[in-house]
C-alpha positions in Angstrom: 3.9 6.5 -20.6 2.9 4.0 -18.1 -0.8 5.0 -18.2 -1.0 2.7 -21.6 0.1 -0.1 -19.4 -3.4 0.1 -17.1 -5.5 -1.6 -19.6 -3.3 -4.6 -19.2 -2.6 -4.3 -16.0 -6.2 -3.9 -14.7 -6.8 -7.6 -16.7 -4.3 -9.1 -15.0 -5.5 -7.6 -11.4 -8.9 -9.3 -12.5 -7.9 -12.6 -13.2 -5.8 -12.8 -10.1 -8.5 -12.5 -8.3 -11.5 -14.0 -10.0 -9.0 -17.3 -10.6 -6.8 -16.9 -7.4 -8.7 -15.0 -4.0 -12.7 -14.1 -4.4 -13.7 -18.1 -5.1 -11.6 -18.9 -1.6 -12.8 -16.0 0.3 -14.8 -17.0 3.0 -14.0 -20.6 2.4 -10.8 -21.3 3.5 -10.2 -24.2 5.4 -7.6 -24.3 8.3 -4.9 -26.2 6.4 -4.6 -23.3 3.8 -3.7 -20.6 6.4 -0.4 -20.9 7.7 1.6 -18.3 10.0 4.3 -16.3 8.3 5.3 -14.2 11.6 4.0 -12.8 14.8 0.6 -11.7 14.0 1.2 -12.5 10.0 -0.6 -15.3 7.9 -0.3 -16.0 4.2 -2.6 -18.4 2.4 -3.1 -20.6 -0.4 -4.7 -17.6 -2.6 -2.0 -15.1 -2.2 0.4 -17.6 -3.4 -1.9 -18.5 -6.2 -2.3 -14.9 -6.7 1.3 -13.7 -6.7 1.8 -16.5 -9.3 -0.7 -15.1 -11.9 0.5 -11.6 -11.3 3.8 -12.4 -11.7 3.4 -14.3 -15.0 0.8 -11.7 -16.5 3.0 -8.5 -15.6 6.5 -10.2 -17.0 4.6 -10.6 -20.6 4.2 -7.2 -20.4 7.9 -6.1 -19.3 10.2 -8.9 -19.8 13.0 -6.7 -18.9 11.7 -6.0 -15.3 12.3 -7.7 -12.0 9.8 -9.0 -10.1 9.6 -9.0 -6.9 6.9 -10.2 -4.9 5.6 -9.9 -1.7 5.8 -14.1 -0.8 8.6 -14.9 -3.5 10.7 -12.2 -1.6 9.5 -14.5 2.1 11.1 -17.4 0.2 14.2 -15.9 -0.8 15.1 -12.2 0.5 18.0 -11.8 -1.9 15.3 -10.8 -4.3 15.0 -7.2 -2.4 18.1 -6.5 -3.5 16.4 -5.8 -7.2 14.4 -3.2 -6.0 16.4 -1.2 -7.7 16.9 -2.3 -10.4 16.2 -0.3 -14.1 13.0 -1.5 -13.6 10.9 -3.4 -11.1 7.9 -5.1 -10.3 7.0 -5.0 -6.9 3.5 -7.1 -6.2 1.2 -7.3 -3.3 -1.2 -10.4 -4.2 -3.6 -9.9 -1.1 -3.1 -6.6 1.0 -4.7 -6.9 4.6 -4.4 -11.2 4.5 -5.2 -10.6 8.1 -8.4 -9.2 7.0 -9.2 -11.8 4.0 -8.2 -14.9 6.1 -10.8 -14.2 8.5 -13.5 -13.9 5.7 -13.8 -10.1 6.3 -12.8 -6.7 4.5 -11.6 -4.3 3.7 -8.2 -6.2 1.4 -6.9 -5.8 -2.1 -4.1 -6.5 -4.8 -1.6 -3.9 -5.2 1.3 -3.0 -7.5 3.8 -0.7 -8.5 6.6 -0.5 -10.9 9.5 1.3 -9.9 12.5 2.5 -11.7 15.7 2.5 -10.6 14.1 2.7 -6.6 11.7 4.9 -7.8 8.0 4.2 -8.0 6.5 5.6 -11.5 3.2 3.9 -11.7 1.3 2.0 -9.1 -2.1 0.1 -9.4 -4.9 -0.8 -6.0 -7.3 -3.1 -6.8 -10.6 -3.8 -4.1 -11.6 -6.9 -5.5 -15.0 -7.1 -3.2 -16.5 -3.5 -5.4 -13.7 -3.5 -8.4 -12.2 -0.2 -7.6 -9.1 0.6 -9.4 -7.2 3.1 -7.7 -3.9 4.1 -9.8 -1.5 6.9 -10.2 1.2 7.7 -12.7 4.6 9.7 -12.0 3.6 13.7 -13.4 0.4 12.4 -14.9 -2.0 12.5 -11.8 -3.8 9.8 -9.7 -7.2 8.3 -10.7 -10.1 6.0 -9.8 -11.1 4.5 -13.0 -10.9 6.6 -16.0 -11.4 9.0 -13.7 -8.8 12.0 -12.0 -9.3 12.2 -8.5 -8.0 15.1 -6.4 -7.4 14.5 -2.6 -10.0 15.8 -0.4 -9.2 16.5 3.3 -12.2 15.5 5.7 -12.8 19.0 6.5 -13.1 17.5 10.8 -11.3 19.8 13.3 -9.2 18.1 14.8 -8.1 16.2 11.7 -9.1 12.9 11.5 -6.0 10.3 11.9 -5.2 6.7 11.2 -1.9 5.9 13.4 -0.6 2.1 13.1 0.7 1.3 16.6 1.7 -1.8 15.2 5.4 -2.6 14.5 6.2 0.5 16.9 8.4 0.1 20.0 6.5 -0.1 23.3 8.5 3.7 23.8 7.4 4.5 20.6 4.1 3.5 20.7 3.5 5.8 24.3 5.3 8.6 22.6 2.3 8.4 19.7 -0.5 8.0 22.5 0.9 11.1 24.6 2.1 13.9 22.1 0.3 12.9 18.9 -3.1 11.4 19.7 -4.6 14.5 21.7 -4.3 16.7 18.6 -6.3 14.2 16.8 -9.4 12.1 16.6 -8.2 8.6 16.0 -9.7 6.3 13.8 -9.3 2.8 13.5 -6.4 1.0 10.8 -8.0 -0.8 8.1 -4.7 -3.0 9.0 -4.8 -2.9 4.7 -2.6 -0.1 3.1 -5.5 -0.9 0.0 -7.5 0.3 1.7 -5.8 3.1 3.8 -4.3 5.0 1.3 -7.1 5.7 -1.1 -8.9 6.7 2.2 -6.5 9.7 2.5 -7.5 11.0 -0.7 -11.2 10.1 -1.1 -12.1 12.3 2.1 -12.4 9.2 4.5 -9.2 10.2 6.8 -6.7 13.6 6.9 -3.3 11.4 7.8 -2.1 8.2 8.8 1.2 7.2 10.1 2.8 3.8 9.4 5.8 2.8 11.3 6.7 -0.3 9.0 7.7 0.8 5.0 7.8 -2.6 3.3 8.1 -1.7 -0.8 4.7 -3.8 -1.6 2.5 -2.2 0.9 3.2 1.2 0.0 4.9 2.2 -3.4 1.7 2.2 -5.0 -0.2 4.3 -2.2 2.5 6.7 -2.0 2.2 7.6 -5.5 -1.4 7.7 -5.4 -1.4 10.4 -2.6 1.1 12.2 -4.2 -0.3 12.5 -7.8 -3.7 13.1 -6.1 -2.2 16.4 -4.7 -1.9 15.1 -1.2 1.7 14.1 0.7 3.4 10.8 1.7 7.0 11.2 2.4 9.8 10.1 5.4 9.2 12.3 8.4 11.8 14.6 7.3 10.7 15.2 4.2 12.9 12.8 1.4 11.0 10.8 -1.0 9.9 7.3 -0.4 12.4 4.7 -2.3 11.6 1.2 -2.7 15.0 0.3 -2.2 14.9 2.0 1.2 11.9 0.2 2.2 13.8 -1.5 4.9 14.0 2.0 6.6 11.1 2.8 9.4 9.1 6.0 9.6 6.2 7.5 7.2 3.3 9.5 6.9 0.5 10.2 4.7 -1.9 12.6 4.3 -4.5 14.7 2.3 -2.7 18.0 2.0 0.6 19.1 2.3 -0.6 21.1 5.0 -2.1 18.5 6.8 1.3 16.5 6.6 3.9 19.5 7.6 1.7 20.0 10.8 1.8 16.2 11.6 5.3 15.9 10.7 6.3 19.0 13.0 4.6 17.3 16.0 6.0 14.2 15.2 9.5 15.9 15.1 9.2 17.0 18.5 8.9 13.6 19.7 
C-alpha cells in the first residue's frame, strides 16, 4: 500500500527543501531566475530541487518513470511516460512565481500514478512543514492525521477561479455567468496551496483552466480521498496522461461541484 511509502517520501520532500529552496528563498539573485514562458520563471532551486527528488524517489521505485516538471521543459518526450506502469510525476517548487519573488504561499508536490492513474500523491508547505497526502481507497490526510473536507459554510459559496490560461472569450464567459453566483477570492497562483484550501474549509471550489500532470495529480487525489470532488467538467476522472486536456474543477462537496459544473455547462 502506498501509505508505507510516506515515511520515505516525506524525508525526501525535507531534504529537497532544506538542501535545495528554503536557504535561497528570499535571496535569489537576478542571474538565478530565468523566464521559462509568458508569465513563467524557473530558478536555480527548482532545478536543484527536482534533482534531489528525482534521485531520492528512484531508490525507492526503481521500476518507475520519472517525470519532472523541468526535466519534462528540457525534453517533452518524457510526457509520453505518464503512463506508464508506474510513474513519478514531481513538482520541485509549486507557485515559483510566488517563491521567486520571496513571498508565499509555494510547495513541493508529488504523485505516483499508475498506468495514468494517480494512486498516491504527497503536498509539502516547506515555510510551516505541512504534509498534505492522500492514498487511492485509503483516505486523505494531514500528517498522521485523516482529514475530511469541510465546505466554508458562506452563502454564496466561496470560489477560486483561475482566469489565467483562459481565452479572452473564455475568460468573459467566467466573469458573466459564473462570478455573480459566487464570492470570488483571490488564486494562490500555487495548486499547493489551492487544493488543500478546498478541503481545510478555506474555499468551496476552484476552477483551473490549465491541467498540467505535476500541478494537480496529487491535489486531485487529496480532494477526492478527503470526500470532496475534482473531476473534468463532465464528470470523467482526471488522468495524467490526459493532462494536456483543458478544463477542471474542484471543490469541497460533491454537491458543491455538480452545482458549479451545471453552471459551467451552460456556458
Amino acid at each position: 500500500m502506498t501509505i508505507g511509502l510516506t515515511g520515505p517520501v516525506s524525508a525526501i520532500l525535507q531534504q529537497a527543501s532544506n538542501r535545495a529552496i528554503m536557504p535561497r528563498y528570499q535571496s535569489l539573485s537576478a542571474d538565478q531566475i530565468d523566464a521559462k514562458a509568458a508569465d513563467d520563471v524557473v530558478t536555480i532551486a527548482d532545478k536543484e530541487a527536482e534533482l534531489i527528488l528525482a534521485e531520492g524517489l528512484a531508490s525507492l521505485l526503481p521500476e518507475a518513470a520519472i517525470v519532472g516538471e523541468e526535466a519534462a521543459h528540457a525534453d517533452p518526450a518524457l510526457l509520453n511516460r505518464l503512463g506508464d506502469a508506474l510513474c513519478w510525476i514531481i513538482d520541485p517548487i509549486d507557485g515559483t512565481n510566488n517563491y521567486a519573488a520571496g513571498k508565499p504561499p509555494f510547495g513541493v508536490m508529488v504523485a505516483l500514478s499508475q498506468a495514468g492513474e494517480t494512486v498516491a500523491g504527497w503536498i509539502y508547505d516547506p515555510l510551516s512543514g505541512r504534509l498534505a497526502h492522500a492514498h487511492h481507497g485509503a483516505g486523505a490526510f494531514i500528517g498522521e492525521d485523516r482529514i475530511t473536507a469541510q465546505t466554508t459554510g458562506a452563502q454564496p459559496p466561496i470560489a477560486a477561479i483561475s482566469l489565467v490560461f483562459m481565452d479572452p472569450a473564455k475568460r468573459q464567459a467566467m466573469k458573466d455567468h459564473i462570478a455573480p453566483h459566487y464570492t470570488l477570492t483571490d488564486i494562490p497562483r500555487c495548486a499547493a496551496e489551492q487544493y488543500p484550501r478546498l478541503v481545510l474549509g478555506v474555499n468551496d471550489c476552484s476552477i483551473f483552466e490549465r491541467t498540467l500532470a505535476w500541478d494537480h495529480a496529487a491535489g486531485v487525489l487529496f480532494v477526492n480521498e478527503a470526500g470532496g470532488m475534482a473531476a473534468r467538467p463532465d464528470g470523467r476522472a482526471y488522468r495524467v496522461d490526459e493532462a494536456h486536456l483543458p478544463g477542471l474543477i474542484g471543490a469541497a462537496s460533491p454537491q458543491l461541484w455538480e452545482e458549479l459544473a451545471f453552471r459551467l455547462a451552460a456556458v
